[in-house]
Backbone as CSV, one residue per row, in Angstrom:
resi,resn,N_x,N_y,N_z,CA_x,CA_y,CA_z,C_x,C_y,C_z
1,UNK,-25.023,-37.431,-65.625,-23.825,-37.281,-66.476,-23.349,-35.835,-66.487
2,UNK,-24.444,-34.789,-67.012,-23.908,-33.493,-66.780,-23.755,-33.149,-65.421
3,UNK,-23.721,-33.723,-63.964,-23.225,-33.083,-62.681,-21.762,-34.108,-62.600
4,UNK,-21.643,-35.228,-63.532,-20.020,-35.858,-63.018,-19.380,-34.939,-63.743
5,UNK,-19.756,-34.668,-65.375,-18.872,-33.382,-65.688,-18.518,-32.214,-65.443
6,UNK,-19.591,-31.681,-65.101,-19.220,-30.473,-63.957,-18.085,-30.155,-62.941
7,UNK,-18.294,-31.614,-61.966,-17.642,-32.021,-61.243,-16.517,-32.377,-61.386
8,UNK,-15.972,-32.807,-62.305,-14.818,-33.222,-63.399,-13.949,-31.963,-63.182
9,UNK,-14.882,-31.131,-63.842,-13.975,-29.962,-64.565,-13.689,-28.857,-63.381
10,UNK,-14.323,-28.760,-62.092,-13.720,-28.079,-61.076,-12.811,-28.825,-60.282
11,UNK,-13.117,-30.250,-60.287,-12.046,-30.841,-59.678,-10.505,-30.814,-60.430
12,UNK,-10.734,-30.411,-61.807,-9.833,-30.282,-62.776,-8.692,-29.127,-62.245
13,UNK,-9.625,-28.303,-62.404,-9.051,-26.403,-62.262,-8.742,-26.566,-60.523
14,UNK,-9.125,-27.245,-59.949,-8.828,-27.066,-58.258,-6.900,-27.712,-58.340
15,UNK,-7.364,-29.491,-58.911,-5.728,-30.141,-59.153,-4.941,-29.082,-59.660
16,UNK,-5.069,-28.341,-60.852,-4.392,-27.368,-61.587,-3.654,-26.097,-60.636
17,UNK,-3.958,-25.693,-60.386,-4.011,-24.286,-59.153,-2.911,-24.828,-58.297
18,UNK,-1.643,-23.841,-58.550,-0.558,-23.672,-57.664,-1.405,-23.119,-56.301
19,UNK,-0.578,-23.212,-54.836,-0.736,-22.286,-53.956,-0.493,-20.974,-53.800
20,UNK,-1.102,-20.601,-52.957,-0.772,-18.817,-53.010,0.986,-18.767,-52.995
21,UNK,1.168,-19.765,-52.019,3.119,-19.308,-52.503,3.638,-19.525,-53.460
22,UNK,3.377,-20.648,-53.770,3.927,-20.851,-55.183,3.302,-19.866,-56.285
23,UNK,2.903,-19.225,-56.779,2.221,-18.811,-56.943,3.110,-16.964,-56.723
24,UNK,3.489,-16.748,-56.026,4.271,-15.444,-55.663,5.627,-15.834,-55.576
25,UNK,6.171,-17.019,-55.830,7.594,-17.649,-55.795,7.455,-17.305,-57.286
26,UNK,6.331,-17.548,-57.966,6.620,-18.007,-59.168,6.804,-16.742,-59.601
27,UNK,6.114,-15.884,-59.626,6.706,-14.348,-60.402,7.545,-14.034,-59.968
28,UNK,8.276,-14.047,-58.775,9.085,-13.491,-58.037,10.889,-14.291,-59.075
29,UNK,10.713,-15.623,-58.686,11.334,-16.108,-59.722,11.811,-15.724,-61.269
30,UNK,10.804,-15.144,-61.925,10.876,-14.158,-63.020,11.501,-13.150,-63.302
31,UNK,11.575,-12.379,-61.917,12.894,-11.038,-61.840,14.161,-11.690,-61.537
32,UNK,14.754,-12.813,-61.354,15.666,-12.978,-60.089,16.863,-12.888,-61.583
33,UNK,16.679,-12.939,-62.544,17.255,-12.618,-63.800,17.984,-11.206,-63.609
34,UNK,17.340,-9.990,-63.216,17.832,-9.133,-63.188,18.729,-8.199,-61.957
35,UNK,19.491,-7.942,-62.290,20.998,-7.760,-61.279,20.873,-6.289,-60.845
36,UNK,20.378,-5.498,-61.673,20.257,-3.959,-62.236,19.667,-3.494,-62.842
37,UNK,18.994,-1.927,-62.474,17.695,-1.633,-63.248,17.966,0.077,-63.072
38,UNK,17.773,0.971,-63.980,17.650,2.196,-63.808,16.399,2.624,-65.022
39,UNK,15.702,3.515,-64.645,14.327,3.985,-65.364,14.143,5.604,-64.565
40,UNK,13.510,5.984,-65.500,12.721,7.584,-65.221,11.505,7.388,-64.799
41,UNK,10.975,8.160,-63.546,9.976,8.085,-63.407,9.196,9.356,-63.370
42,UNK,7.959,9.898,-63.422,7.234,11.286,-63.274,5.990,10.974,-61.625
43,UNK,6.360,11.701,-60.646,5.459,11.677,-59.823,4.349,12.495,-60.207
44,UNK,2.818,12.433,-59.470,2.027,12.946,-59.732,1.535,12.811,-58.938
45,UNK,1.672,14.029,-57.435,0.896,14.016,-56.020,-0.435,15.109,-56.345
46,UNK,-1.402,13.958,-55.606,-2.899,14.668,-55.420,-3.198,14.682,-54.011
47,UNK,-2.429,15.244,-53.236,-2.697,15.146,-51.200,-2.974,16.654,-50.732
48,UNK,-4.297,16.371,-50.219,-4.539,17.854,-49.288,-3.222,18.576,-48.607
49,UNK,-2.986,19.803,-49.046,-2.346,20.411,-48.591,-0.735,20.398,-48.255
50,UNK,-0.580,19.318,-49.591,0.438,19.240,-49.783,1.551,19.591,-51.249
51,UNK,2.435,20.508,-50.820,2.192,21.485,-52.379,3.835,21.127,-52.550
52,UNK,3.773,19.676,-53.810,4.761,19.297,-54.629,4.359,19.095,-56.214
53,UNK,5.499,20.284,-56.963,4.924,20.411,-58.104,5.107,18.767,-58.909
54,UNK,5.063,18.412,-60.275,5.171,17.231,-60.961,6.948,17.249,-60.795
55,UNK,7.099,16.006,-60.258,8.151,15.671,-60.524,9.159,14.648,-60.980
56,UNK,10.346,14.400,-62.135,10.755,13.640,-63.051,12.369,13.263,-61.693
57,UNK,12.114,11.901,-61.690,13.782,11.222,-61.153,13.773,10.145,-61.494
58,UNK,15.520,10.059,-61.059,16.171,8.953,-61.674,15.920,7.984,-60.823
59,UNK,15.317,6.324,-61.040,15.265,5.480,-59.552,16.533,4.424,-60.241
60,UNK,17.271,3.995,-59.319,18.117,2.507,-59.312,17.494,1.505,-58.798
61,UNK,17.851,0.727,-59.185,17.563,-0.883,-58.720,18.615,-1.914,-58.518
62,UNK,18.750,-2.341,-57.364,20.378,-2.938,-57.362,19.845,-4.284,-56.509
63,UNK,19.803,-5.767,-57.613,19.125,-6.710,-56.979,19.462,-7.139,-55.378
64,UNK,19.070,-7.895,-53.955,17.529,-8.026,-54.311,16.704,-6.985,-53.972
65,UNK,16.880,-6.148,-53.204,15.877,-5.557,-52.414,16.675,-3.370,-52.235
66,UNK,17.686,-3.267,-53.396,18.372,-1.898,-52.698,17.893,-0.819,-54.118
67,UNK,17.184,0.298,-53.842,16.872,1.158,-53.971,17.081,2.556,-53.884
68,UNK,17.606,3.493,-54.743,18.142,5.079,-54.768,17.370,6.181,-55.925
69,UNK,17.513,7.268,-55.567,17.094,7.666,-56.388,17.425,9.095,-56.314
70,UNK,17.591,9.819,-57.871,18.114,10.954,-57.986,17.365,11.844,-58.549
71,UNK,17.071,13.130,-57.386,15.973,14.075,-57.522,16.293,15.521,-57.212
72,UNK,16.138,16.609,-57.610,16.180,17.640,-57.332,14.916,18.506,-56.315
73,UNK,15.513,18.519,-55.454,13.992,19.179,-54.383,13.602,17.916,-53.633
74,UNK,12.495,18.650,-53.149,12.055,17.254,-52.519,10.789,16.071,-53.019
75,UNK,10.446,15.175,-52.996,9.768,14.674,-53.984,9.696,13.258,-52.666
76,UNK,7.967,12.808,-52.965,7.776,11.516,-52.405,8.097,10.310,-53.161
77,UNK,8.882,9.346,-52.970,8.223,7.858,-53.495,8.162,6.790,-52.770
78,UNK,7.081,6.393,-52.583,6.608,5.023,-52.001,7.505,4.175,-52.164
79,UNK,8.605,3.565,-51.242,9.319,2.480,-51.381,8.568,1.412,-51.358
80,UNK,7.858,0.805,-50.367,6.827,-0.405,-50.740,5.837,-0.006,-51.608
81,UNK,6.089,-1.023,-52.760,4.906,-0.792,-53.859,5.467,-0.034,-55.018
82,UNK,6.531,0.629,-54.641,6.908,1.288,-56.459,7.703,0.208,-57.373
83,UNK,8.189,-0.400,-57.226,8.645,-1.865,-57.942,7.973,-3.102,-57.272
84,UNK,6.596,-3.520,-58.280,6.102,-4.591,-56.900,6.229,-5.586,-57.068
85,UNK,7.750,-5.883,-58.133,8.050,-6.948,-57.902,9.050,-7.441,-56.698
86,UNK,9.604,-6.332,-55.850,10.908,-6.220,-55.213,10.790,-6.846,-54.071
87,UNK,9.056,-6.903,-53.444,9.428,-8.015,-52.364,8.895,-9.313,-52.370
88,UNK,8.693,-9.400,-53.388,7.840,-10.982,-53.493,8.939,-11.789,-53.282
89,UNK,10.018,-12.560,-52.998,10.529,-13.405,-52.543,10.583,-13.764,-50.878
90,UNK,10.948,-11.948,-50.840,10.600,-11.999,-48.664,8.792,-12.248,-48.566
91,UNK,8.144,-12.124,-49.130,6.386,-12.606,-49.265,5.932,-13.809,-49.068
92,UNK,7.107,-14.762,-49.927,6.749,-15.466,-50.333,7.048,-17.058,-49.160
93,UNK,8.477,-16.432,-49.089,9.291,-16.845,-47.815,8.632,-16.772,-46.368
94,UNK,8.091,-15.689,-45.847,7.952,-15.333,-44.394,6.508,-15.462,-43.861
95,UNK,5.728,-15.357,-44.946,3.898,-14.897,-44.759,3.085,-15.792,-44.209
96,UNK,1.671,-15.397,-43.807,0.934,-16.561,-43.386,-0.033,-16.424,-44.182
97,UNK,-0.460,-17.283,-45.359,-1.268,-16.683,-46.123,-2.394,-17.059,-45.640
98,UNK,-4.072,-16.246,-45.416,-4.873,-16.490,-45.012,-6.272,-17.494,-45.922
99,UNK,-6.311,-16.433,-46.706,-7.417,-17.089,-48.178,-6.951,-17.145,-49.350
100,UNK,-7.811,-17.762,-50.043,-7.231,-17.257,-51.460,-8.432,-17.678,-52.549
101,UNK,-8.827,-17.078,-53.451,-9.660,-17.405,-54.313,-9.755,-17.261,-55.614
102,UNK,-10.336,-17.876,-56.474,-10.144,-17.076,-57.882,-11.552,-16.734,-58.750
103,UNK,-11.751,-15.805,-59.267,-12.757,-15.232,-60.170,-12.440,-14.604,-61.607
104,UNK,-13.706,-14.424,-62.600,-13.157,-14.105,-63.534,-13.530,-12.874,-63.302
105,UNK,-12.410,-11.661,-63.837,-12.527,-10.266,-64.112,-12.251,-10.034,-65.715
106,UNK,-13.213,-9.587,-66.246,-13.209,-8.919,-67.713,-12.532,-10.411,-68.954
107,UNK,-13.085,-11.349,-68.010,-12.449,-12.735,-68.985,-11.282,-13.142,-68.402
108,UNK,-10.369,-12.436,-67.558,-9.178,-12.766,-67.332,-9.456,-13.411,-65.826
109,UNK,-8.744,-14.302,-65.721,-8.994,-15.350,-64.508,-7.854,-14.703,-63.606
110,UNK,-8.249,-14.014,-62.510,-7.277,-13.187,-61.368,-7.199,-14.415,-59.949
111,UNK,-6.535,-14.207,-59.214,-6.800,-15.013,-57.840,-6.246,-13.848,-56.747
112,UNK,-7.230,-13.778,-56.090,-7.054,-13.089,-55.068,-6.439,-13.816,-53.572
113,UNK,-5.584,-12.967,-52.800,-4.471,-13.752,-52.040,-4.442,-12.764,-50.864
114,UNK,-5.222,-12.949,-49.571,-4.875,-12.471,-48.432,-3.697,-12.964,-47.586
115,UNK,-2.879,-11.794,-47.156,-2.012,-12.288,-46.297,-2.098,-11.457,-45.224
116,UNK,-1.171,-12.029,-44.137,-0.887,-11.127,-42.491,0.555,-11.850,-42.395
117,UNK,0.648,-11.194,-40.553,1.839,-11.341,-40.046,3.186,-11.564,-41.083
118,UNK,3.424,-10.077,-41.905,4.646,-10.055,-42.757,5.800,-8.934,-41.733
119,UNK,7.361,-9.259,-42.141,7.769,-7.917,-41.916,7.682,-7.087,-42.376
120,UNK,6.849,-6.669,-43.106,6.928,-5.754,-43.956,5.604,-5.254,-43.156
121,UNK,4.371,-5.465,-42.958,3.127,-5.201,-42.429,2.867,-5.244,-40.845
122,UNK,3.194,-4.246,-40.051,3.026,-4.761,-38.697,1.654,-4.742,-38.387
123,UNK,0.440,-4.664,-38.542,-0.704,-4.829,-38.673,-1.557,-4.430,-40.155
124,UNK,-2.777,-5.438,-39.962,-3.346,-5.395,-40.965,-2.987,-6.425,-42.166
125,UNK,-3.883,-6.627,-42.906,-3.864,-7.479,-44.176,-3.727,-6.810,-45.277
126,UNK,-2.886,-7.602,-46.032,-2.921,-7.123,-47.876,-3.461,-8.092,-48.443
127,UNK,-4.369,-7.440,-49.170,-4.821,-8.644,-50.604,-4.113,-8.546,-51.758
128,UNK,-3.804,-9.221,-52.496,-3.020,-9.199,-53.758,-4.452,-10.121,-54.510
129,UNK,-4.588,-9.335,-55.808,-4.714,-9.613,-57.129,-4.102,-9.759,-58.376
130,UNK,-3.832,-11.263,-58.401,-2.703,-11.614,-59.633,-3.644,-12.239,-60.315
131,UNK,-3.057,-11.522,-61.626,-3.711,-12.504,-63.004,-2.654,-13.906,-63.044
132,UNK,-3.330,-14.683,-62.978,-3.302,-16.268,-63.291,-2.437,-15.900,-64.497
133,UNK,-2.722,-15.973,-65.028,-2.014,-16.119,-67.225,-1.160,-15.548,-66.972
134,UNK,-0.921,-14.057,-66.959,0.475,-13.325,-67.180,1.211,-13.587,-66.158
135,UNK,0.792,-14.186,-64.784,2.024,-14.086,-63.912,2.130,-12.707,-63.144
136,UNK,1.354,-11.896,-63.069,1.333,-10.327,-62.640,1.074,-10.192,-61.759
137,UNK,1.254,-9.245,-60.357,0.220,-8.463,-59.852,-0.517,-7.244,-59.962
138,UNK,-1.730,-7.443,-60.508,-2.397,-6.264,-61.025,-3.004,-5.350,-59.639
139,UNK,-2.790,-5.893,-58.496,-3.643,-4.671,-57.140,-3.632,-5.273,-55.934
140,UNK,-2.844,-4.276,-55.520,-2.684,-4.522,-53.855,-3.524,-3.501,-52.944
141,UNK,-4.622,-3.734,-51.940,-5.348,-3.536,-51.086,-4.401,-3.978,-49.635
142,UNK,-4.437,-2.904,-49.236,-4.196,-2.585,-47.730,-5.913,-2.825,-46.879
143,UNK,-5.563,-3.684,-45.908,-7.059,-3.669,-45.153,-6.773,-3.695,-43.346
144,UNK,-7.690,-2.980,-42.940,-7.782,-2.778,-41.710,-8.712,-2.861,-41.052
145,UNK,-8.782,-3.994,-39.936,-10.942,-4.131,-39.444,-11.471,-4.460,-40.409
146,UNK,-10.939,-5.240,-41.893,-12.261,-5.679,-43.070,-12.123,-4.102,-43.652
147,UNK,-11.841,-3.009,-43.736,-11.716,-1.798,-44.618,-10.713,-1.843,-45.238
148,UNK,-10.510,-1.459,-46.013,-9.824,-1.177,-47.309,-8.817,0.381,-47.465
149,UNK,-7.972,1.002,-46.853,-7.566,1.882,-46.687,-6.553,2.481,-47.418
150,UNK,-5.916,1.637,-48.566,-4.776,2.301,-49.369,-5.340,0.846,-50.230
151,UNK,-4.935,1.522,-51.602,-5.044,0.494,-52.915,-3.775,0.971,-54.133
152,UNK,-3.147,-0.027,-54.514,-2.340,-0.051,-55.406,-2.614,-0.179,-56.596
153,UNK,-2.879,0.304,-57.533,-2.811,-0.041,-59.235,-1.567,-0.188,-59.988
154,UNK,-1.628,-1.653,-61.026,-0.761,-1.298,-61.472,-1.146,-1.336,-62.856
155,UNK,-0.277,-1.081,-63.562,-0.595,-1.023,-65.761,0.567,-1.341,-65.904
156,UNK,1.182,-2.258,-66.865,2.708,-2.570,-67.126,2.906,-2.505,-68.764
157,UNK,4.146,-2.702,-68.716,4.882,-2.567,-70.160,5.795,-3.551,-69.989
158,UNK,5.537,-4.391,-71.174,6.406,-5.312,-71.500,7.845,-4.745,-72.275
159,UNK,9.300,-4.869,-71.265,10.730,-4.758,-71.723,11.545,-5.673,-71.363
160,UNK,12.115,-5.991,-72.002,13.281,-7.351,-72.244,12.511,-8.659,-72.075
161,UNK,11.037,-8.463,-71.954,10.525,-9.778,-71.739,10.271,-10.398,-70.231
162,UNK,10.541,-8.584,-69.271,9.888,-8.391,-68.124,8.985,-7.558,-68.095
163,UNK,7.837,-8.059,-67.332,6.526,-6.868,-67.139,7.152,-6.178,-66.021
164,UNK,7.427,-4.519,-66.605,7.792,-3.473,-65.593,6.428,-2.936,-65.586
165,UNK,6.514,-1.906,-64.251,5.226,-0.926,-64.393,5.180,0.236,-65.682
166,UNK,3.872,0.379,-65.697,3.660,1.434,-66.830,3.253,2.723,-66.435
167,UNK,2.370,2.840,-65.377,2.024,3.540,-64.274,1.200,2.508,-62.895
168,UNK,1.935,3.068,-61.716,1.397,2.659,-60.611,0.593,4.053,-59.827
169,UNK,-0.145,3.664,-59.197,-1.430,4.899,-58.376,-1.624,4.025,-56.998
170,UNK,-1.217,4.867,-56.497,-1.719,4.731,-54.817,-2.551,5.713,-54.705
171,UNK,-3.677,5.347,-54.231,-4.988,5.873,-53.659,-5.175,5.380,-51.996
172,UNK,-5.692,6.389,-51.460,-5.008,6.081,-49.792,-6.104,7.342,-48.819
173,UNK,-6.366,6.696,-48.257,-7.245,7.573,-47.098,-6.128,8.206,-45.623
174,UNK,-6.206,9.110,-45.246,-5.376,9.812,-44.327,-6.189,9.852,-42.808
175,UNK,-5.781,9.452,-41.509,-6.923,9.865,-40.603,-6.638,11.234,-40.028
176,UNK,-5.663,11.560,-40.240,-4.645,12.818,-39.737,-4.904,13.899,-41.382
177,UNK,-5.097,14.832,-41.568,-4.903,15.334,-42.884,-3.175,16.268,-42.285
178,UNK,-2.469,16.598,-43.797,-1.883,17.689,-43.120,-1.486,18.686,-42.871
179,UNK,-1.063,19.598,-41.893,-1.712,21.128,-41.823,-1.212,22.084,-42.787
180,UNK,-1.589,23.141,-43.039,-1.963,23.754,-44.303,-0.918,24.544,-43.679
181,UNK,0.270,25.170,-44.035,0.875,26.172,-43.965,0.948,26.983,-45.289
182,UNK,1.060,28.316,-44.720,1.070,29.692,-45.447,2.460,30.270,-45.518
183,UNK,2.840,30.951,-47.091,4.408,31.204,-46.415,4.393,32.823,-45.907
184,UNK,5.775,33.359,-45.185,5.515,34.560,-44.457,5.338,35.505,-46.113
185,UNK,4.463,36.562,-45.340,4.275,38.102,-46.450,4.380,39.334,-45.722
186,UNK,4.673,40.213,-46.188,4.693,41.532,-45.310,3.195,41.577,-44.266
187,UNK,2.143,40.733,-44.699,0.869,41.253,-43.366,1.262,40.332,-43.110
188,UNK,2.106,38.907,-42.837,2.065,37.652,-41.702,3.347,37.428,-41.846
189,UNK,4.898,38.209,-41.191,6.102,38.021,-41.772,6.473,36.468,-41.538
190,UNK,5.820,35.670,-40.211,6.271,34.850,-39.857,5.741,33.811,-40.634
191,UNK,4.312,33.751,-41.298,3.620,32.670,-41.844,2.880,32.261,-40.340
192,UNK,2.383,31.202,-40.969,1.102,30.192,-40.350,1.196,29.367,-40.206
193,UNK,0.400,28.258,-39.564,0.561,26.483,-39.512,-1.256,26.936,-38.914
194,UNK,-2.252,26.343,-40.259,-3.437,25.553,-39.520,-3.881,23.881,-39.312
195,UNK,-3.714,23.326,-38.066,-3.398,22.223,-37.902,-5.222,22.280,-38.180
196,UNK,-6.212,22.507,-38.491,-7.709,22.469,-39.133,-8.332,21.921,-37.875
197,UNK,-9.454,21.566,-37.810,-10.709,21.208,-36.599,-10.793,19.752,-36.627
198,UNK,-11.177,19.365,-35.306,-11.723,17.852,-35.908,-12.499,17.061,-36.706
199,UNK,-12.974,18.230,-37.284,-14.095,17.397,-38.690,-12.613,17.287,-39.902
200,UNK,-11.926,18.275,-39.682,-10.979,18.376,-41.001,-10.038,16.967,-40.732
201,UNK,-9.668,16.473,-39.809,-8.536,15.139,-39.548,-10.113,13.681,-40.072
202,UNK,-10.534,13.565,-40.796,-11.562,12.523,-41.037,-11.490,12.306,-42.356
203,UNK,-11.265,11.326,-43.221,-11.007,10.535,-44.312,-10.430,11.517,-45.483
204,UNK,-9.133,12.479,-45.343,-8.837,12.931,-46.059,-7.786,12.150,-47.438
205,UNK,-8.619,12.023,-48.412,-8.279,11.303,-49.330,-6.881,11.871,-50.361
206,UNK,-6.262,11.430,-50.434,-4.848,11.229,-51.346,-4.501,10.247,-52.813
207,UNK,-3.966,10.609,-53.301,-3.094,9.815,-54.400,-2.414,10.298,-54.913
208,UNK,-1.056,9.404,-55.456,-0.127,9.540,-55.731,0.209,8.478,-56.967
209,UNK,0.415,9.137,-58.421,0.759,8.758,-58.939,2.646,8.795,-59.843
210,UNK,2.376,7.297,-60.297,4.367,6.756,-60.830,4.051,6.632,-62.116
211,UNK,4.662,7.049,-63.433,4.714,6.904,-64.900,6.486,6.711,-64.789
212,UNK,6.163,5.601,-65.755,7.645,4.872,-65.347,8.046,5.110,-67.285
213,UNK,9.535,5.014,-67.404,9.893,5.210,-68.763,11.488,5.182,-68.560
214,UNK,11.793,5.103,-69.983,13.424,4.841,-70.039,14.048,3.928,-69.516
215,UNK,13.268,2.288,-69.368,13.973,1.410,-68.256,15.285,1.049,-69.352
216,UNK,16.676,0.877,-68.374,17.499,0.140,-68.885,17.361,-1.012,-67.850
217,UNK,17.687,-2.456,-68.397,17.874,-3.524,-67.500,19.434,-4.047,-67.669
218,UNK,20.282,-4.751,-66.946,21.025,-5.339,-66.684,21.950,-4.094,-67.587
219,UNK,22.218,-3.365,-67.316,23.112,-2.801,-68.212,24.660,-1.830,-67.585
């Protein structure tokens, strides 16, 4: 009796369980509400030898997929992955999804979702980790050969009754680091470029963090 119930109740939760597409249709579905989006964001680069102070811009959002942004100087932002809701419809549409599984993390029931062959990915796999309940994606893993080479975090804030980001962090390994320039001084008028040794081009680690604020939606 206690192995038919058992049995019961995973055969239960298996019937229950959208597919991985459905499943990324379904959040994706959730934005398709919004037409227009403008928010402040604060970068926060941590990359060898790369010297950009903290910086505050304006990003747009112009549904489905168009993106701008207004900055003084120069400043990085990750177009894939800084709104991660922006391509889940082309995801959802084009992908071959490989696995998919679900576990509990900290009580919250996540399902993890490998995919390949996207346009967006010309090699390599992404895993996505969505919480089941909220409808979210809480972490995207970049993988290469079974390694793990860039990871996405996200933290959100609930506005208008959309989960925007709260802060996103890309953490990311480099195989190339990059070269350290010096600016000119009266003993080096011209400056420098050290492109470093071959021990220095080997897992030079990066991140880059997004603190998001001031969203207006549809406005």
């Amino acid at each position: 009796m206690k192995f038919f119930t058992t049995f019961l109740l995973i055969f239960t939760i298996l019937l229950g369980q959208n597919s991985p597409k459905e499943i990324i249709r379904n959040i994706s579905d959730k934005y398709d509400k919004i037409e227009n989006m403008e928010m402040k964001v604060k970068i926060i680069a941590d990359v060898p030898n790369l010297r950009m102070p903290v910086k505050t811009l304006k990003l747009f959002y112009i549904a489905p997929d168009s993106m701008r942004m207004e900055v003084k100087g120069f400043a990085i932002l990750p177009k894939n992955g800084a709104l991660p809701f922006m391509y889940l419809r082309q995801l959802a549409d084009s992908v071959e999804f490989d696995t998919s599984y679900t576990e509990l993390v900290n009580g919250k029931e996540m399902m993890n979702i490998t995919l390949s062959d996207t346009t967006i990915l010309k090699e390599g796999k992404l895993l996505f980790t969505v919480d089941n309940y909220l409808e979210r994606i809480e972490k995207v893993d970049l993988m290469m050969n079974e390694n793990v080479v860039s990871t996405m975090n996200f933290t959100y804030q609930n506005i208008d009754g959309f989960w925007m980001p709260d802060t996103t962090q890309f953490d990311f390994t480099m195989s190339k680091r990059i070269p350290y320039a010096s600016a000119p001084s009266i003993s080096n008028p011209f400056g420098s470029v050290d492109i470093g040794s071959k021990e220095d081009h080997f897992q030079n680690d990066g991140k880059v963090q997004l603190i998001f604020s001031d969203f207006k939606i549809n406005k």
